[in-house]
C-alpha positions in Angstrom: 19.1 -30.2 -2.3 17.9 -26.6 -2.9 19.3 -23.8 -0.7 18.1 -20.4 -1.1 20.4 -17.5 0.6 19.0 -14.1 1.5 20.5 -10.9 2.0 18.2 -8.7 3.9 18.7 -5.2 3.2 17.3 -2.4 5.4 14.6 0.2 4.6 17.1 2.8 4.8 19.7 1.3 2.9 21.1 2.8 -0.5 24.7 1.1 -1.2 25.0 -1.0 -3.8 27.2 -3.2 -1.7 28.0 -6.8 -3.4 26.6 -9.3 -0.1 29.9 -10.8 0.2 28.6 -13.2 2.9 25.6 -15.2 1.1 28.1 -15.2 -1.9 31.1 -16.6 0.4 28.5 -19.3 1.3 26.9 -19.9 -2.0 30.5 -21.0 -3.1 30.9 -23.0 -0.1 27.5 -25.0 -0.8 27.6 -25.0 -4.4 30.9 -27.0 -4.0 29.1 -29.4 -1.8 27.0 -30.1 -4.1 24.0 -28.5 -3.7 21.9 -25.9 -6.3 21.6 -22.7 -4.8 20.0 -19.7 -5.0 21.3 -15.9 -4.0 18.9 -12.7 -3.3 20.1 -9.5 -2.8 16.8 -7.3 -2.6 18.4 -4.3 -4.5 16.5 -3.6 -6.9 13.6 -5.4 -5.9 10.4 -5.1 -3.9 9.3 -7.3 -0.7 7.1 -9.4 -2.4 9.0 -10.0 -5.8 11.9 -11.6 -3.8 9.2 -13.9 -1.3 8.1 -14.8 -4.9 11.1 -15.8 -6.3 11.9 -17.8 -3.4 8.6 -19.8 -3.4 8.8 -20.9 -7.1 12.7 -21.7 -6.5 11.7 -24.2 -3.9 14.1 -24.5 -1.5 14.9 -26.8 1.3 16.7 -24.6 3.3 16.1 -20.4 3.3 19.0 -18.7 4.9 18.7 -15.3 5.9 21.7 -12.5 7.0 20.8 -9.7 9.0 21.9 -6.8 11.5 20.5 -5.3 14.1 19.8 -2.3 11.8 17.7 -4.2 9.6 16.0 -6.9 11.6 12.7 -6.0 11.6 12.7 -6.4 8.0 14.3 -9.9 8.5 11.6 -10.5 10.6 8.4 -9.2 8.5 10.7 -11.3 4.7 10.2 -14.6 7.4 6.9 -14.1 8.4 5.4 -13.9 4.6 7.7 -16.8 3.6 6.6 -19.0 6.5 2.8 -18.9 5.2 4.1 -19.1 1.8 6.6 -22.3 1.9 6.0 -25.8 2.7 5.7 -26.6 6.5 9.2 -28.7 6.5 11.3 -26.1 4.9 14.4 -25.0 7.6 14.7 -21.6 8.3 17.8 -20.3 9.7 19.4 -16.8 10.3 23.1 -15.8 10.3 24.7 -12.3 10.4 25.7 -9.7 13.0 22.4 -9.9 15.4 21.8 -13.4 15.1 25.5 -14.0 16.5 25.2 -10.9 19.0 21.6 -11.4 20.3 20.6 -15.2 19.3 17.5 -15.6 21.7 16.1 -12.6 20.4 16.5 -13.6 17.1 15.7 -17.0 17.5 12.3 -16.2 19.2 11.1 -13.2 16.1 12.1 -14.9 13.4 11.3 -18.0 14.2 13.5 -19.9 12.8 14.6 -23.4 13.4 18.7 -22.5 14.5 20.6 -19.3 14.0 24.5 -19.4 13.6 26.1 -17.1 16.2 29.7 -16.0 13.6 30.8 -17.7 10.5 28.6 -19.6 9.1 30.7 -22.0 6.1 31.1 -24.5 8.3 28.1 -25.0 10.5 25.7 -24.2 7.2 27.6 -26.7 5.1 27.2 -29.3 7.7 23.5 -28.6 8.6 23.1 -28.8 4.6 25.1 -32.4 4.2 22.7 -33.5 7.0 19.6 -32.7 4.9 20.7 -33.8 1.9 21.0 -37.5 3.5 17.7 -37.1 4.3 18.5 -36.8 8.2 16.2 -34.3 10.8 18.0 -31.2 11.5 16.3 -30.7 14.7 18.2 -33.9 16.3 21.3 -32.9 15.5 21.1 -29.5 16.3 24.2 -30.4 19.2 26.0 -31.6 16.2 26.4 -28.5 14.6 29.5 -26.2 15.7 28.2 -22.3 16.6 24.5 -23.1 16.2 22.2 -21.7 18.8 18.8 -22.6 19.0 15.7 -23.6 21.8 15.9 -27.0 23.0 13.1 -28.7 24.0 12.1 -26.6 27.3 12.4 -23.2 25.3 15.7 -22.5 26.9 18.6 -21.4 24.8 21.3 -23.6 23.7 24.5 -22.2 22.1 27.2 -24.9 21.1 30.8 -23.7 20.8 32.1 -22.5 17.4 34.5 -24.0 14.9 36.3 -21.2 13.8 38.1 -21.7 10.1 41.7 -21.8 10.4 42.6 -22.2 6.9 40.9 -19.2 4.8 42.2 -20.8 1.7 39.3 -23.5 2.0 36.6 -21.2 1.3 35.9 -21.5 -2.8 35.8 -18.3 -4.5 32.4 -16.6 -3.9 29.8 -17.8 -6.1 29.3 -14.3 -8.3 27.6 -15.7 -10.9 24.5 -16.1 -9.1 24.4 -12.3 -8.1 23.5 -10.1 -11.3 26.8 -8.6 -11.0 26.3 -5.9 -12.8 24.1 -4.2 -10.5 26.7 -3.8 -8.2 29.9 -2.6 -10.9 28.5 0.4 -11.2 30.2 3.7 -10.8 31.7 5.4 -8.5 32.4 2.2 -6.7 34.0 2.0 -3.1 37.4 4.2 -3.5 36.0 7.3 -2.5 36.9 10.5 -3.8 37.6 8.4 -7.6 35.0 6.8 -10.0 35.6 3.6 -11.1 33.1 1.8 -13.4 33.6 -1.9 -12.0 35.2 -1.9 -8.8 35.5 -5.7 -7.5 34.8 -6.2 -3.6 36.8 -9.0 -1.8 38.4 -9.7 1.7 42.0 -11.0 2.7 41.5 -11.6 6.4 39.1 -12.3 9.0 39.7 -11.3 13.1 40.8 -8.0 15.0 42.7 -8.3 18.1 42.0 -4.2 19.0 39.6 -3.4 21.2 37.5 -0.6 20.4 34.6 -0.4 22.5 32.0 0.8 19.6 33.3 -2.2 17.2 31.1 -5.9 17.6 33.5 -7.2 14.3 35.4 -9.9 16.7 31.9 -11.2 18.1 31.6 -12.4 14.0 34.9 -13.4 13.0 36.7 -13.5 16.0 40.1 -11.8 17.8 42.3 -14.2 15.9 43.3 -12.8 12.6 43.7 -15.2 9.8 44.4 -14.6 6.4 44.6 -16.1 2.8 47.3 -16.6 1.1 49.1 -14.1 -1.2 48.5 -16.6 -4.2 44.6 -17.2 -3.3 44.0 -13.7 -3.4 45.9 -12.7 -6.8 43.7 -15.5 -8.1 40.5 -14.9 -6.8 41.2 -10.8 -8.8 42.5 -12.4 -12.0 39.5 -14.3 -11.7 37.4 -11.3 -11.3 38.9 -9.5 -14.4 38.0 -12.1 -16.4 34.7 -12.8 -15.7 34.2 -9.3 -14.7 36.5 -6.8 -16.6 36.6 -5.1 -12.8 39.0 -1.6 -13.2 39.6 -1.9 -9.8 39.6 -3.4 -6.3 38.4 -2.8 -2.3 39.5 -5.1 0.5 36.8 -5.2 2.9 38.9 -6.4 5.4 38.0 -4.4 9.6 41.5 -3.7 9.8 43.7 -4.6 6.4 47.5 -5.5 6.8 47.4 -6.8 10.4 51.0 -8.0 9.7 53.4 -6.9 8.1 55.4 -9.0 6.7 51.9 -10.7 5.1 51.3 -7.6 3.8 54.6 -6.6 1.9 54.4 -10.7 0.3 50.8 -9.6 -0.8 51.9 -6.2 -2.1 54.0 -8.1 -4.2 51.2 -10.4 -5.8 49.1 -7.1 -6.0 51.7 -5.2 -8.4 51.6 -8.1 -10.8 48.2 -7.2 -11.4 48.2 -3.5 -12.2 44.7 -2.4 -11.0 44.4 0.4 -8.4 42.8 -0.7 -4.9 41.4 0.4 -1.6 41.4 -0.6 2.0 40.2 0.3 5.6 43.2 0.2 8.4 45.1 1.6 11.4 47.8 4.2 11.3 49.6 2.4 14.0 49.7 -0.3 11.3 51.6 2.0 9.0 55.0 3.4 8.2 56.3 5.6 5.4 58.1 2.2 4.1 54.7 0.2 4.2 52.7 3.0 2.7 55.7 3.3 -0.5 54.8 -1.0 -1.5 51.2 -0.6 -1.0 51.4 2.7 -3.6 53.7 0.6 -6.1 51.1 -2.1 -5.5 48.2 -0.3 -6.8 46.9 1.5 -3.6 45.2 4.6 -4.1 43.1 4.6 -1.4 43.0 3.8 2.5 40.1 4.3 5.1 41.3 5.3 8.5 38.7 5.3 11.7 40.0 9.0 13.3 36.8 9.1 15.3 38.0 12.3 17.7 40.4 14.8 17.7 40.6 14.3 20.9 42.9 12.2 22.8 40.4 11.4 25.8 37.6 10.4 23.2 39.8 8.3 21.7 41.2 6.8 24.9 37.4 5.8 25.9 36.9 4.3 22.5 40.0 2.2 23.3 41.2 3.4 19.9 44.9 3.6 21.2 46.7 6.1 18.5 47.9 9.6 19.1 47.1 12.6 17.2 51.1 12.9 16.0 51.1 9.4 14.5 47.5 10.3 12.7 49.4 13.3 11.0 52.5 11.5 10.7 50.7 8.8 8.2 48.2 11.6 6.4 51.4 13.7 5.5 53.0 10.5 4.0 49.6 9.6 2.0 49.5 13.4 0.9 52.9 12.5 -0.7 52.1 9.4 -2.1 49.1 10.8 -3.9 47.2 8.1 -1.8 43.6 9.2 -0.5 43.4 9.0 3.1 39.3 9.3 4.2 38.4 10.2 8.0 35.6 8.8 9.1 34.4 10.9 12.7 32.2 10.1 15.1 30.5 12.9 17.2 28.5 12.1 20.7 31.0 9.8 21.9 30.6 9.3 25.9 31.2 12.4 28.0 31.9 14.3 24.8 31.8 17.9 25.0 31.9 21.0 22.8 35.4 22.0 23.3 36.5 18.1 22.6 34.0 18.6 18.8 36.5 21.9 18.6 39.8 19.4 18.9 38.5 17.5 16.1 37.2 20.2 13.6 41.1 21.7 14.6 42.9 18.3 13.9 40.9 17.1 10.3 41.9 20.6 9.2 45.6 19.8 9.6 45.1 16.3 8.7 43.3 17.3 5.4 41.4 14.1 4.6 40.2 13.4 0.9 37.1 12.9 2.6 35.3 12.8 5.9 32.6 11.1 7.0 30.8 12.0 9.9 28.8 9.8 12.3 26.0 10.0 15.1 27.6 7.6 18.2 25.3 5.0 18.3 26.2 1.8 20.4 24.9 -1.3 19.2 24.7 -4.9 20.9 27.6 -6.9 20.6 30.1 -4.0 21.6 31.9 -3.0 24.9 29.9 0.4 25.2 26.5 -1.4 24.8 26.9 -3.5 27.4 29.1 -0.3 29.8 25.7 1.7 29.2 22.9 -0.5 29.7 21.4 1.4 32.2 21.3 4.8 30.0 19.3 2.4 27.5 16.8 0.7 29.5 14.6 -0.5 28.7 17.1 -2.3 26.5 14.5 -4.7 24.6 12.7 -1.1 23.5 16.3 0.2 22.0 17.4 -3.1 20.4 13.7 -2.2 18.6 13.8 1.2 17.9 17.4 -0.1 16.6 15.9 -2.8 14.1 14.8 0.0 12.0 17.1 3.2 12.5 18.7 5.2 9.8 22.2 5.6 11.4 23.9 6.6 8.7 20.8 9.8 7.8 19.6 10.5 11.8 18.3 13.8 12.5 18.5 12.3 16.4 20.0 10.5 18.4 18.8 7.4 19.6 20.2 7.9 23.2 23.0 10.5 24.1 26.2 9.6 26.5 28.0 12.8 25.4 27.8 16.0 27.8 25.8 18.0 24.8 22.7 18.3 23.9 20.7 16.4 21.3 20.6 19.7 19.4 24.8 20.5 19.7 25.0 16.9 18.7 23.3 17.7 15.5 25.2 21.0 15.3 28.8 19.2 16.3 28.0 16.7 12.7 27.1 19.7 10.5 29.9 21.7 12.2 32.5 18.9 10.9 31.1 18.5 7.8 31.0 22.4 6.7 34.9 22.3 7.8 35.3 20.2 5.7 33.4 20.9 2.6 36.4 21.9 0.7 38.2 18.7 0.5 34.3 16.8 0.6 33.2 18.1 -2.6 35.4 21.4 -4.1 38.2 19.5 -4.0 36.8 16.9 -6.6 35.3 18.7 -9.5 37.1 17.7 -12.2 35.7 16.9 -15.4 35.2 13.4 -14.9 33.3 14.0 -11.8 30.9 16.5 -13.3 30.1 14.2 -16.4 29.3 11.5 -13.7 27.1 13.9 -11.5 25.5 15.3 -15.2 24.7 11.1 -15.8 23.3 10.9 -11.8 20.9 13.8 -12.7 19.6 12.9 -16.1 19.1 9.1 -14.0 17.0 10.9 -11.4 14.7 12.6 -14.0 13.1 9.2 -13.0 12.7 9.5 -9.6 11.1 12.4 -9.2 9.5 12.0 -6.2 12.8 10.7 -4.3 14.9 13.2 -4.9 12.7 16.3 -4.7 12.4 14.8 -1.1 16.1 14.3 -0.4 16.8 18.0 -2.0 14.2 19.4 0.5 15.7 17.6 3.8 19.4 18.3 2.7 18.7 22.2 2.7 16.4 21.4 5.9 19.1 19.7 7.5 22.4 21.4 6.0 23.6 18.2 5.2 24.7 17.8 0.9 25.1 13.8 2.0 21.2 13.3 1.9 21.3 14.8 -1.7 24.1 13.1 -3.2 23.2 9.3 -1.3 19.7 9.8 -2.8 21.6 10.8 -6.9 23.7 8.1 -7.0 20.5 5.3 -5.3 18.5 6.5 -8.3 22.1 6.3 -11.0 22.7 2.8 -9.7 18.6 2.2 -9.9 18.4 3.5 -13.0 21.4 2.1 -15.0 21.3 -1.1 -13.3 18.0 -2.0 -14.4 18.3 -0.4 -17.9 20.5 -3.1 -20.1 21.0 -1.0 -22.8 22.3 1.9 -20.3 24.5 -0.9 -18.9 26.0 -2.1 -22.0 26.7 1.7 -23.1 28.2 2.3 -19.8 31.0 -1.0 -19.6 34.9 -0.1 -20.1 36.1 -0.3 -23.8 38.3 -3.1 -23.6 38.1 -6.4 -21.1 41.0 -5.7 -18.5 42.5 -9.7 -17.8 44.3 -7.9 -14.9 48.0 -7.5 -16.4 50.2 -5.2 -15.6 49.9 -2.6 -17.4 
């Protein structure tokens, strides 16, 4: 049977992320048995990707969404249901489908929506199809599928969650046009690669960070693959791929130790640098010394607050010492340590913004993102607040298309300033930080890629004249440079000839080098 897999991407949305999810289950279904086909609208319009679908023909259309891009989920299923036979399934996976199933259940439409992962309960809706059986009947059958019975009330059946990681195929890249997606300056910040690879070694987070919905998809329970599955799956990518380097896109990489220092040692036979997102509490100037012989050059760390109350409300559960403790040791190691900050936490004042402009400044980050404080359903601090967001069906909608990442307000305010210091708080940050953001990193090879990113927006005009205008409006550089590289990895990715020019001299096979 046919099976067509959608990512949906939001109106807002500029990174050339590889959807790691619809490829994770392309493999899965593709191993089954079934032809599938994956869309990632990336470089393509609304109505191009509803036509691709329709001649494609599928039996089933899966779609993966969030809450910050549901109503364009909802407006993709709308055109494809009067577009597509009457008998074609429809279902919907993804963060809000798992968080919020009723409501997604009743927009989209569908016929089921899988509330966290989705191999298993896709795979066996699929194997029902394809031997001819209803769906609808078996609906109970089907392990974290939630759907309306026949009184319209919701029905969620209990999850199967996969114990063995190792059972999941690798993802099915080749259905992706990869090489929209290796293009520089990839996901280790603060360094451009041409072709970094994307992949994940674990699934499940026991912490408990209020902000965080990650264990409502994948669980508390961390599980991993195996040191030799994961050295595969990159060999694997350097040869079909020639990637130059790596990012594990794991919530919180290296969980356990001792699973870590075994993969560390897999990872150095390889030879390729790599990034990853973690917690300092996970770390040690031993730990941080294998992953640097391993090939890290890069880690991610969630600061959020320089202050320890903020910090203790986010149930982030570190101390400011053990922050500068682990930045001093990445300093030494040459290994780049990114912030990312949050400002308009709950009860957040002035003085508390003052803590963390004072703490990144001793912590000296490679880079620092900064964030609006925006709860979302599925977290702790979504459902603590739901009075301050009534009426909540209104800000689950204003939600479905927000720009959180580009806001010039906040959707709703728990701190103790006002909308206006919020804004000020961000920019405040940001300007301390401007040093190590962007001074810092002007060497030659980042000026030749910022020349390429300029001569690529020559053909976007329009775009960027309007992302210049609202970064000096705004004080903010970040709605400049988001806007260059869009129209580098627009421009390069759907120019073949650029691409070709642009691919690293010789095919890494991922030996150490």
């Amino acid at each position: 049977m046919k099976v067509s897999l959608l990512n949906i991407r939001g109106r807002h949305t500029k990174s050339p992320g590889i959807p790691l999810g619809i490829t994770i289950l392309g493999g899965v279904l593709k191993r089954d048995g079934h032809t599938i086909q994956l869309l990632d609208p990336l470089n393509l319009e609304q109505e191009e990707t509803i036509r691709q679908i329709v001649a494609f023909g599928p039996d089933l259309i899966g779609i993966s969404c969030m809450t910050l891009n549901f109503s364009v989920a909802v407006e993709t299923v709308q055109q494809l249901r009067r577009q597509v036979p009457s008998d074609v399934i429809f279902c919907a996976g993804g963060l809000h489908p798992t968080v919020m199933p009723e409501d997604a259940l009743r927009k989209l439409g569908v016929d089921f929506v899988v509330a966290g992962e989705g191999e298993i309960p896709l795979a066996r809706a699929c194997r029902m199809l394809k031997r001819g059986e209803p769906v609808a009947p078996h609906l109970p059958l089907i392990p974290g599928a939630a759907y309306l019975d026949s009184g319209d009330r919701l029905v969620t059946n209990p999850p199967e969650v996969l114990a063995d990681l190792d059972f999941l195929p690798n993802p099915a890249w080749e259905d992706l046009d990869m090489e929209l997606y290796l293009r520089p300056p990839g996901f280790i910040r603060g360094a451009i690669f041409n072709r970094v690879g994307v992949i994940m070694y674990s699934r499940g987070c026991p912490y408990l960070c209020t902000y965080c919905s990650s264990a409502a998809m994948f669980h508390r329970k961390a599980r991993f693959h195996s040191t030799e599955y994961m050295v595969a799956q990159i060999r694997q990518l350097c040869t079909d791929y020639h990637i130059d380097a790596y990012y594990f896109t794991d919530e919180t990489f290296g969980l356990k130790r001792s699973r870590l220092l075994h993969l560390c040692a897999g990872l150095k036979t390889i030879g390729l640098p790599w990034g990853c997102s973690t917690r300092v509490n996970l770390l040690d100037e031993t730990t941080l010394w294998v992953m640097q012989d391993a090939g890290c050059i890069h880690i991610d760390v969630g600061v959020e607050s320089g202050s320890q109350r903020v910090r203790d409300v986010l149930k982030r559960g570190q101390s400011r010492a053990i922050f500068e403790e682990i930045f001093a040791i990445c300093h030494r190691l040459k290994i780049r340590a990114f912030a990312q900050v949050m400002v308009g936490c709950p009860g957040e004042t002035r003085a508390e913004v003052a803590e963390t402009v004072a703490m990144l400044q001793t912590l000296r980050p490679t880079f620092t993102q900064v964030s609006i404080f925006t709860p979302l359903p599925g977290t702790t601090v979504f459902e603590e607040h739901r009075a301050q967001l009534e009426p909540v069906a209104e800000y689950v909608e204003r939600l479905n298309n927000f720009d959180i990442a580009n806001t010039t307000k906040p959707l709703v305010n728990l701190s103790a300033m006002t909308d206006q210091e919020i804004l000020q708080s961000r920019a405040w940050i940001l300007r301390s930080m401007i040093y190590y953001n962007y001074i810092n990193l002007l060497t030659w090879k980042h000026i030749l890629f910022l020349g390429k990113t300029l001569a690529a927006s020559l053909s976007y005009p329009r775009l960027t004249w309007r992302a210049l205008c609202l970064a000096i409006r705004e004080r903010r550089a970040e709605y400049l440079i988001y806007q260059l590289i869009f129209n580098y990895v627009s421009h390069y990715g759907s120019n073949p000839q650029a691409r070709s020019s642009d691919l690293p001299p010789s095919h890494n096979t991922g030996t150490t080098q």
